[in-house]
Backbone bond lengths (Angstrom), bond angles and torsions (degrees), N, CA, C in turn:
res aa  C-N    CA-C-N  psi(-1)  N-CA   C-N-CA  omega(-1)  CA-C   N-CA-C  phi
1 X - - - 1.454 - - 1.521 111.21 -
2 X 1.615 109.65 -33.19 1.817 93.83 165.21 1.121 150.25 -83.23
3 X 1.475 94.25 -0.09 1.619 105.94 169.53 1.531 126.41 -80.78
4 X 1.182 106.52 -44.63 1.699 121.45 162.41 1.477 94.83 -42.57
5 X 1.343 131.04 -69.08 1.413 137.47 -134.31 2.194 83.59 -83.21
6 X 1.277 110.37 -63.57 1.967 109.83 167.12 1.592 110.99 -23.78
7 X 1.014 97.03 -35.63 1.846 104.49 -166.35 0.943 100.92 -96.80
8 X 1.225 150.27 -43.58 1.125 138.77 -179.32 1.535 120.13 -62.84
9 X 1.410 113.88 -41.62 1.266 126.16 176.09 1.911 129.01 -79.43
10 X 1.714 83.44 -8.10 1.765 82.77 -165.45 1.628 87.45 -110.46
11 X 1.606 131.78 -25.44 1.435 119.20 150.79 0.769 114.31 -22.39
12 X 2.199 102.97 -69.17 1.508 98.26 -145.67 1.975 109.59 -86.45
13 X 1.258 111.87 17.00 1.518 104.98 165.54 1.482 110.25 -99.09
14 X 1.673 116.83 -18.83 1.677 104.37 154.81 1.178 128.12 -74.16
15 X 1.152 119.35 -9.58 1.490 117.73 179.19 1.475 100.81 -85.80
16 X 1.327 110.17 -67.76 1.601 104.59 174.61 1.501 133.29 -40.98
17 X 1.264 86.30 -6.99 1.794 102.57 -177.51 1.409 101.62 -88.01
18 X 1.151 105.13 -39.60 1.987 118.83 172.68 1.481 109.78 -67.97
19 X 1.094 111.58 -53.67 1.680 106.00 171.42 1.449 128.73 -46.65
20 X 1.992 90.02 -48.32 2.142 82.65 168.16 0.783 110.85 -80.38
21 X 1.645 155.53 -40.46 1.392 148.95 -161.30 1.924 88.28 -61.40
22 X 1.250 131.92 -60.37 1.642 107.25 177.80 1.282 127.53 -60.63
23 X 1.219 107.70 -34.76 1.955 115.13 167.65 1.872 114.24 -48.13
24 X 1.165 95.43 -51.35 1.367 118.01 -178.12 2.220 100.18 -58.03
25 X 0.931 106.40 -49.06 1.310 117.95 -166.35 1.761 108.04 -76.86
26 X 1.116 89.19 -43.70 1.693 108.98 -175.37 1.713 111.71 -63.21
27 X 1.717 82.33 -46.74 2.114 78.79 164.69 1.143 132.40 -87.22
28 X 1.076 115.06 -9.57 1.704 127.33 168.58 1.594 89.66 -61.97
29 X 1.129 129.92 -51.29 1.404 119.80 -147.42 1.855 93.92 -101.16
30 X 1.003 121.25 41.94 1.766 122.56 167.98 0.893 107.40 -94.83
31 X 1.450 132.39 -47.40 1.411 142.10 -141.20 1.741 96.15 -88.75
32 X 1.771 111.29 167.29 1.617 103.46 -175.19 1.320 124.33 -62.65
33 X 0.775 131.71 139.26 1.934 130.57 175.54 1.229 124.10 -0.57
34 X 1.540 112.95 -57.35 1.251 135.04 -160.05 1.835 101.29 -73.28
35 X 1.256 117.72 -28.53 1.580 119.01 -161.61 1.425 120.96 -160.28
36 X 0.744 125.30 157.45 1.758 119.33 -171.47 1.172 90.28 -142.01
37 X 1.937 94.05 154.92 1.542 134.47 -132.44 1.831 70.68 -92.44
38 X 1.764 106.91 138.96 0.963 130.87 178.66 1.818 103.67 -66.87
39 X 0.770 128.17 -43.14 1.554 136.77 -172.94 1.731 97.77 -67.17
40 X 1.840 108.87 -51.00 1.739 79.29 -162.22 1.730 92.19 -93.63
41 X 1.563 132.53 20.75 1.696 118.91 150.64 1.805 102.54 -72.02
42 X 0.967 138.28 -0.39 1.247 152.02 166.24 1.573 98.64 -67.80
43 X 1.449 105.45 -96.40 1.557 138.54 -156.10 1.961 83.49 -42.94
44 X 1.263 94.71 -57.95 1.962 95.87 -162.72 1.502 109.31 -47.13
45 X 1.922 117.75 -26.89 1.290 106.90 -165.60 1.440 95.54 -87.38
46 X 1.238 106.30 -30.24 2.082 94.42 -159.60 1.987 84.15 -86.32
47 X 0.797 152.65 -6.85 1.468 148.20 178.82 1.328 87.48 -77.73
48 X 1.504 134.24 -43.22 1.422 108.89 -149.73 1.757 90.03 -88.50
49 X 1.463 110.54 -32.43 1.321 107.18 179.34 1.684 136.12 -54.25
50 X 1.643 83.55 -26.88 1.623 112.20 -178.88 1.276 86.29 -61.60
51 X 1.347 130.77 -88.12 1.370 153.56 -176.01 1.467 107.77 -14.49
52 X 1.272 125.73 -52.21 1.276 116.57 -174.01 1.278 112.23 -74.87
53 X 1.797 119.93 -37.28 1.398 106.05 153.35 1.542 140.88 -28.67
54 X 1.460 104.16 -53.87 0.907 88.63 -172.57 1.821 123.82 -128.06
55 X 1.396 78.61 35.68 1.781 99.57 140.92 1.609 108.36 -74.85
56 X 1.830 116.57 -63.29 1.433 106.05 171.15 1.513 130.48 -34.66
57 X 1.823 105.09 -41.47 1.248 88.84 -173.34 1.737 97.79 -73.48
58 X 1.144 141.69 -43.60 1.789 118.26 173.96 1.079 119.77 -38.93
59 X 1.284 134.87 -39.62 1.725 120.50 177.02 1.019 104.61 -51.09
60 X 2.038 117.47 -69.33 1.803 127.29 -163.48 1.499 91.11 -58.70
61 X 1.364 133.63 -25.06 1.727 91.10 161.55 0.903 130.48 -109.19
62 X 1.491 126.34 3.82 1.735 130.41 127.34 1.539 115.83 -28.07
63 X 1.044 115.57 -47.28 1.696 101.79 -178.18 1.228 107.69 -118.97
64 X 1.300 135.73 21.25 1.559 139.14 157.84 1.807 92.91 -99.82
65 X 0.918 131.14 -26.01 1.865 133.56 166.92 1.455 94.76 -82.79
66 X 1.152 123.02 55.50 1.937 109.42 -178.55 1.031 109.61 -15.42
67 X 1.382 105.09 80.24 1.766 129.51 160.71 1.834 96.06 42.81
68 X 1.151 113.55 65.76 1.440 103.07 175.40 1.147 143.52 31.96
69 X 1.327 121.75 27.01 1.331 153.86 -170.43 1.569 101.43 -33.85
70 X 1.485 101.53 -53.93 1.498 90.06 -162.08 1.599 117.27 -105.50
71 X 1.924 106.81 17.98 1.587 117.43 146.15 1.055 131.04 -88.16
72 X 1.605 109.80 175.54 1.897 102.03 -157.27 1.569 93.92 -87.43
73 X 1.166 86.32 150.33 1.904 86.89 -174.40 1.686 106.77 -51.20
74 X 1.155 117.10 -32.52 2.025 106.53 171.75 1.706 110.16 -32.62
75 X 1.969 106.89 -57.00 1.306 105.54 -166.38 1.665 101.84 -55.37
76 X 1.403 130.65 -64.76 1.024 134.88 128.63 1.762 125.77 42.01
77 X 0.891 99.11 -76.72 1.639 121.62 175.04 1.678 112.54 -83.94
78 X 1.398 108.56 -45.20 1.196 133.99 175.29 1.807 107.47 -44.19
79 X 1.493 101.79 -61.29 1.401 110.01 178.95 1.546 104.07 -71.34
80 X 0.981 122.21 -18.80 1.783 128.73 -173.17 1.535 99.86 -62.88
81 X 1.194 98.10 -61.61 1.783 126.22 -167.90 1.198 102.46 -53.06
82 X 1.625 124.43 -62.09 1.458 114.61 -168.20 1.473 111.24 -78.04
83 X 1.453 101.86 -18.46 2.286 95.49 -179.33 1.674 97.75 -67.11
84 X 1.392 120.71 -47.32 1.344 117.10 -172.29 1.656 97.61 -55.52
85 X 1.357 125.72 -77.62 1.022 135.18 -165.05 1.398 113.43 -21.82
86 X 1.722 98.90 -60.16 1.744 102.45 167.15 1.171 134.23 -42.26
87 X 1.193 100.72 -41.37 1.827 109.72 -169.08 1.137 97.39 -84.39
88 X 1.323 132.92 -32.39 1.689 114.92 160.16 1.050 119.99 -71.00
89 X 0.843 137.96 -21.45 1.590 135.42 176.66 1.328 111.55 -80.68
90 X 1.665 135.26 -40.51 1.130 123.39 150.43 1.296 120.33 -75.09
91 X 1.013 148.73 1.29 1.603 139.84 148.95 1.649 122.69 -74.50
92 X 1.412 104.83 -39.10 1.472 107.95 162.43 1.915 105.37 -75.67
93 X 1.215 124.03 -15.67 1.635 100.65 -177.91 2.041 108.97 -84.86
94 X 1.638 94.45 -11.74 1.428 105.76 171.49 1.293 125.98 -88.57
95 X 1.497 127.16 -24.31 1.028 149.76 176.71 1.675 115.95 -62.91
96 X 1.664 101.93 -62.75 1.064 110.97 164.06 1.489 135.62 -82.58
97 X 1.011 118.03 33.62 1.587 139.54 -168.01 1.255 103.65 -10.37
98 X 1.451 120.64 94.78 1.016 163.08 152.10 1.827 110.17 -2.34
99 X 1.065 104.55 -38.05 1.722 124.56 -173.07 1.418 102.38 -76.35
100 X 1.613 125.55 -27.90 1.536 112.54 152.65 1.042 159.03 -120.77
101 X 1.909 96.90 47.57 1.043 123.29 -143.33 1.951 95.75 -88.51
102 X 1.161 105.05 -32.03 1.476 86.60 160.07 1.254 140.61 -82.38
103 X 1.049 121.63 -22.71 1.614 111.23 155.54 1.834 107.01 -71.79
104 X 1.205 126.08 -44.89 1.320 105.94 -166.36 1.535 122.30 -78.10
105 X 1.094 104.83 -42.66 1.609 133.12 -178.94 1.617 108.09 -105.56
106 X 0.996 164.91 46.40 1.474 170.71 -127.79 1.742 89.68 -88.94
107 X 1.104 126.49 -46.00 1.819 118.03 -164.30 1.536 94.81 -99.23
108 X 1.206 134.46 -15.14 1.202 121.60 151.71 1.346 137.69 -23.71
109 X 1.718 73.87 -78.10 1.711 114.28 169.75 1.347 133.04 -38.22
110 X 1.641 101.08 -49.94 1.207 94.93 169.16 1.748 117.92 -88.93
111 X 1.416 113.96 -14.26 1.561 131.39 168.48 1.476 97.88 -28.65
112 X 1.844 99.32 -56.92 1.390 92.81 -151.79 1.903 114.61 -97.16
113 X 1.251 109.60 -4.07 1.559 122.76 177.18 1.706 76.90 -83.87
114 X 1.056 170.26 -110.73 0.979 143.04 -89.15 2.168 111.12 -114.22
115 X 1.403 92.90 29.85 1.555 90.10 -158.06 1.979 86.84 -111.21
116 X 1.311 114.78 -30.34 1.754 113.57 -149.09 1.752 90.62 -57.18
117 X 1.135 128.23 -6.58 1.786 105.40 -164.90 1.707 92.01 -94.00
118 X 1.495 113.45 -65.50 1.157 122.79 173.20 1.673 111.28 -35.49
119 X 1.190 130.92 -50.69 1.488 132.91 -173.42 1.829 92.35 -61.55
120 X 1.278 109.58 -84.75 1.047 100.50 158.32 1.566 153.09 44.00
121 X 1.838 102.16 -99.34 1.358 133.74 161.73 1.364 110.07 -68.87
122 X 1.576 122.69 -36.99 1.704 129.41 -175.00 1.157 95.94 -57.53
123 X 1.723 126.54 -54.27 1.156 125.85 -139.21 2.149 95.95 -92.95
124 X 1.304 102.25 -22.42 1.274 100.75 167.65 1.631 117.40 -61.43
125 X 1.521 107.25 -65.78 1.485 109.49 171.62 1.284 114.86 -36.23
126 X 1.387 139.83 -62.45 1.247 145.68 -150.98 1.592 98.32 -78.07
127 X 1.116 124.79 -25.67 1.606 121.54 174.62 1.353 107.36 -61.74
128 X 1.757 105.09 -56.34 1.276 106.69 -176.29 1.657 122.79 -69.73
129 X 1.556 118.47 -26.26 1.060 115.62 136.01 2.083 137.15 -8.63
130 X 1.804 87.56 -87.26 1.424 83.45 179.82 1.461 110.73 -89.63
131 X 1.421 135.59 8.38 0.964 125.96 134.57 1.822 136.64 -4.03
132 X 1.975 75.87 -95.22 1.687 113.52 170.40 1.937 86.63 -36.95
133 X 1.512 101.82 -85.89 1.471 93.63 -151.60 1.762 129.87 -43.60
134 X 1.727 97.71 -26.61 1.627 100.00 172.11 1.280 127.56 -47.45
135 X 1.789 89.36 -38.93 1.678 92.54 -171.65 1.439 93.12 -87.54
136 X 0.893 154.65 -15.67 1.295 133.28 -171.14 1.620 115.05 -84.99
137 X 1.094 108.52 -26.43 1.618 131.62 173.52 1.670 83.38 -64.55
138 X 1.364 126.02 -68.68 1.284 106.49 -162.51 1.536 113.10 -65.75
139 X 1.110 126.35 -68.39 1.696 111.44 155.69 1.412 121.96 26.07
140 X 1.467 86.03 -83.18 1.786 108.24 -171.50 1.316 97.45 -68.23
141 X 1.006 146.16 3.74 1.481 140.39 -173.38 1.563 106.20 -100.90
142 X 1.255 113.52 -37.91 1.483 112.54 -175.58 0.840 114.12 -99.34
């Protein structure tokens, strides 16, 4: 019963970690070309900070769920895939500092002002996704 319940919770703090790192990015890039809105150079730093939290908290319940022992290695990989994914995605949204993304990157820029709702909702569905399936795996187990 604690592995289902580990997985469920340490997904859904990588996903949410994916949701602010685009929220965070998306408002940096509202403001006019030339400068960004003093409030979201705020929001972008503690989002990215949030984010790394709670990627950590998915590992400590990656290995407080003894590594999911008793999911099918997909979930497994599944959770593998999106922690990496995250941490690249917030290391590349830091990397490429976001603030000159219209002069440097122009389709980026707007990639990413118009992506945070959609990223978002994906990352909602897909929770509820492997959600559903955890528990149902556990179900069938008992």
């Amino acid at each position: 019963m604690k592995e289902p319940l580990a997985f469920i919770i340490g997904t859904g703090a990588v996903l949410l970690a994916i949701a602010f790192v685009a929220n965070g990015v998306a408002a940096v890039r509202t403001g006019p070309l030339s400068e960004i809105p003093a409030a979201a150079e705020g929001d972008y730093v503690s989002f990215g900070v949030l984010s790394i939290v709670l990627y950590t908290v998915g590992i400590i319940c990656y290995f407080r769920g003894n590594r999911f022992a008793s999911l099918s290695p997909a979930s497994r990989r599944t959770f593998w895939i999106l922690l990496c994914a995250g941490l690249l995605i917030t290391v590349f949204s830091y990397v490429l500092d976001p603030g000159q993304w219209p002069v440097r990157h122009r389709n980026l820029s707007v990639a990413a002002r118009e992506s945070s709702l959609p990223v978002s909702v994906i990352c909602g569905i897909t929770w509820i996704l492997l959600t559903v399936r955890a528990r149902r795996n556990l179900s069938t187990d008992v």
